[in-house]
C-alpha positions in Angstrom: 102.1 114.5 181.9 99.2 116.7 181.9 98.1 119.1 185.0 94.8 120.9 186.1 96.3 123.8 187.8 94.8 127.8 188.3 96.4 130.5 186.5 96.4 134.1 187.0 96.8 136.4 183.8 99.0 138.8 183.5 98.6 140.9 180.4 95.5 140.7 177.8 96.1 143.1 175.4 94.9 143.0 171.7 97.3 142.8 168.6 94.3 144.1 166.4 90.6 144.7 166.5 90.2 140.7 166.7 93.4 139.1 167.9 94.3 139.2 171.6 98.1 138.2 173.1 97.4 137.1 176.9 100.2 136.2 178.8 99.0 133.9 181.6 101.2 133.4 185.1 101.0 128.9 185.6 104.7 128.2 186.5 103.9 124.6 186.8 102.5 123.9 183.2 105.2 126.1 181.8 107.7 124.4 182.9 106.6 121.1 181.3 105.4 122.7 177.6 106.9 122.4 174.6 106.5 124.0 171.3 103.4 122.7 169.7 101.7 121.4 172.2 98.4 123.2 173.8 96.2 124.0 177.1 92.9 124.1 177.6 91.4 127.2 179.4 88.1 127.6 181.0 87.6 130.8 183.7 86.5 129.6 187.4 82.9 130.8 186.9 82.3 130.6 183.6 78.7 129.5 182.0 80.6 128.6 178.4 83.1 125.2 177.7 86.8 125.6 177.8 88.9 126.5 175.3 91.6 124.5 173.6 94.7 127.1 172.5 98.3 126.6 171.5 101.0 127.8 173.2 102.7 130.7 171.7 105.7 131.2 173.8 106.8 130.1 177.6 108.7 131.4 179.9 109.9 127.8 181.7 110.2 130.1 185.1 106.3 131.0 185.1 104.2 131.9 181.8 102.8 130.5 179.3 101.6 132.9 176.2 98.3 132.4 174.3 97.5 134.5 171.0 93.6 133.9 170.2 91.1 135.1 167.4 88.0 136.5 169.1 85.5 134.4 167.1 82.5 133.6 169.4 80.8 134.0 173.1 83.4 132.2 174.6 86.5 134.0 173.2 84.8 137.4 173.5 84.3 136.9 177.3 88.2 136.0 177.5 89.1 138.8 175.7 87.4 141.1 178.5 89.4 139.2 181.6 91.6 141.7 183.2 95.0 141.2 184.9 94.9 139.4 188.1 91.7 136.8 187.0 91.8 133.6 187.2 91.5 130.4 184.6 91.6 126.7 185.2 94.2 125.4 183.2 94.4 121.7 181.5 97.7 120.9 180.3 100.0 121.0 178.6 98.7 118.5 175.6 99.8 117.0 172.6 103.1 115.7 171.6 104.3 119.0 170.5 106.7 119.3 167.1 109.2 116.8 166.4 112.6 118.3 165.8 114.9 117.3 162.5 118.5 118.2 161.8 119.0 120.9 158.8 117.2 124.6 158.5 114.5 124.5 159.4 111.0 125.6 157.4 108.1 126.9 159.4 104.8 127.3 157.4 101.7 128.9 159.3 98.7 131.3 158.8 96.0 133.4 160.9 96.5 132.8 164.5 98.0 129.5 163.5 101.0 131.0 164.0 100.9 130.8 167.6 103.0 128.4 168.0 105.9 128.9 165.7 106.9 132.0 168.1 108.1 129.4 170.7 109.6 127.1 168.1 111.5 129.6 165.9 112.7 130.9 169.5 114.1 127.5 170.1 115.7 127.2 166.7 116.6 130.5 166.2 120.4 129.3 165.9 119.4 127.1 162.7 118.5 130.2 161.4 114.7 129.3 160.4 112.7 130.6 157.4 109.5 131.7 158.1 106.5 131.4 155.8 103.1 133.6 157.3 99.9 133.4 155.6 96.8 135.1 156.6 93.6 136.6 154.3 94.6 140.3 154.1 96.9 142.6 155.9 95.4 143.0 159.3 96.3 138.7 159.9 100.1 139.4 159.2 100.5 140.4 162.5 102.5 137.3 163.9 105.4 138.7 161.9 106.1 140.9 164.9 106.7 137.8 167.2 108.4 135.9 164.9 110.8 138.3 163.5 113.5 138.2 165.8 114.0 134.6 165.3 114.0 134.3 161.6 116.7 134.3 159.4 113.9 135.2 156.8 110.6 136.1 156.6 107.9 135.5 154.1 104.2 136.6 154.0 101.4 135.9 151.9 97.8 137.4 151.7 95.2 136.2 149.7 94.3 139.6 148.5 97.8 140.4 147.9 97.4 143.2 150.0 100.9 142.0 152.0 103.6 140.0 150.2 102.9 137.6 147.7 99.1 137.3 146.4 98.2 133.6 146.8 98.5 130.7 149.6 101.9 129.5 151.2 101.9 126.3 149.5 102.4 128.4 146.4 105.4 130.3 147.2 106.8 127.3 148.7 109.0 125.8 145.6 110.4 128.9 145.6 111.8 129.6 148.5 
């Protein structure tokens, strides 16, 4: 079931120079998300196209959580919305992550991390191993989120600035 409704943010407040957590007041769409599964933003008078982001984290009482990359016109112009504006909100879509038994493995990278915060939050009694990847240092940052709900926690950098020097696939067989 997917819902158009109007949601007022809360909190946009950067992680780093281009990373923004916004935390976004839609009772309705929260209630009904699940982890992996996304909305699609657009603000009420707004010249650019909507947005598609995942769902980082809910709160099934009111909020939904979106962690974005500013990367163009349209995320720049999000990134300067202030507490009480408005978005219309499309969602929530996609079928979301289907669940297995055992411990759980959660690989992701970058802002792709977005929505392991909600899952390893859901599983965090399965006591899930975390594997982060991002570029350098600076796209780490998710580790913050996640950390609470991890048994473990794994990061890789390409530069091997932070963690292991290389992709996540590589440090995968030994974990």
């Amino acid at each position: 079931k997917k819902l158009v409704v109007t949601g007022t943010i809360l909190l946009n407040k950067a992680v780093n120079e281009n990373v923004k957590h916004m935390v976004i007041k839609a009772p309705e769409i929260a209630n009904l998300a699940e982890p992996g599964q996304f909305v699609h933003v657009k603000t009420l008078h707004s010249e650019t196209f909507g947005r598609p982001f995942s769902i980082a984290d809910v709160d099934k009482r009111s909020t939904i959580t979106l962690i974005y990359r500013i990367v163009g016109k349209g995320t720049a112009e999000y990134s300067r919305l202030k507490e009480g504006e408005e978005f219309s909100i499309l969602g929530p879509i996609g079928n979301g992550f289907k669940l297995k038994e055992g411990r759980p493995l959660l690989v992701g990278g970058g802002v792709g991390i977005a929505p392991l915060i909600y899952l390893s939050r859901l599983l965090k009694d399965q006591k899930p191993i975390l594997l982060i990847g991002g570029k350098k240092k600076d796209e780490d940052s998710g580790k913050e989120y996640l950390k609470e709900n991890a048994d473990k926690i794994y990061i890789t950098t390409d530069d091997g600035s932070v963690g292991f020097k290389g992709f996540t696939i590589q440090l995968m067989p030994e974990i």
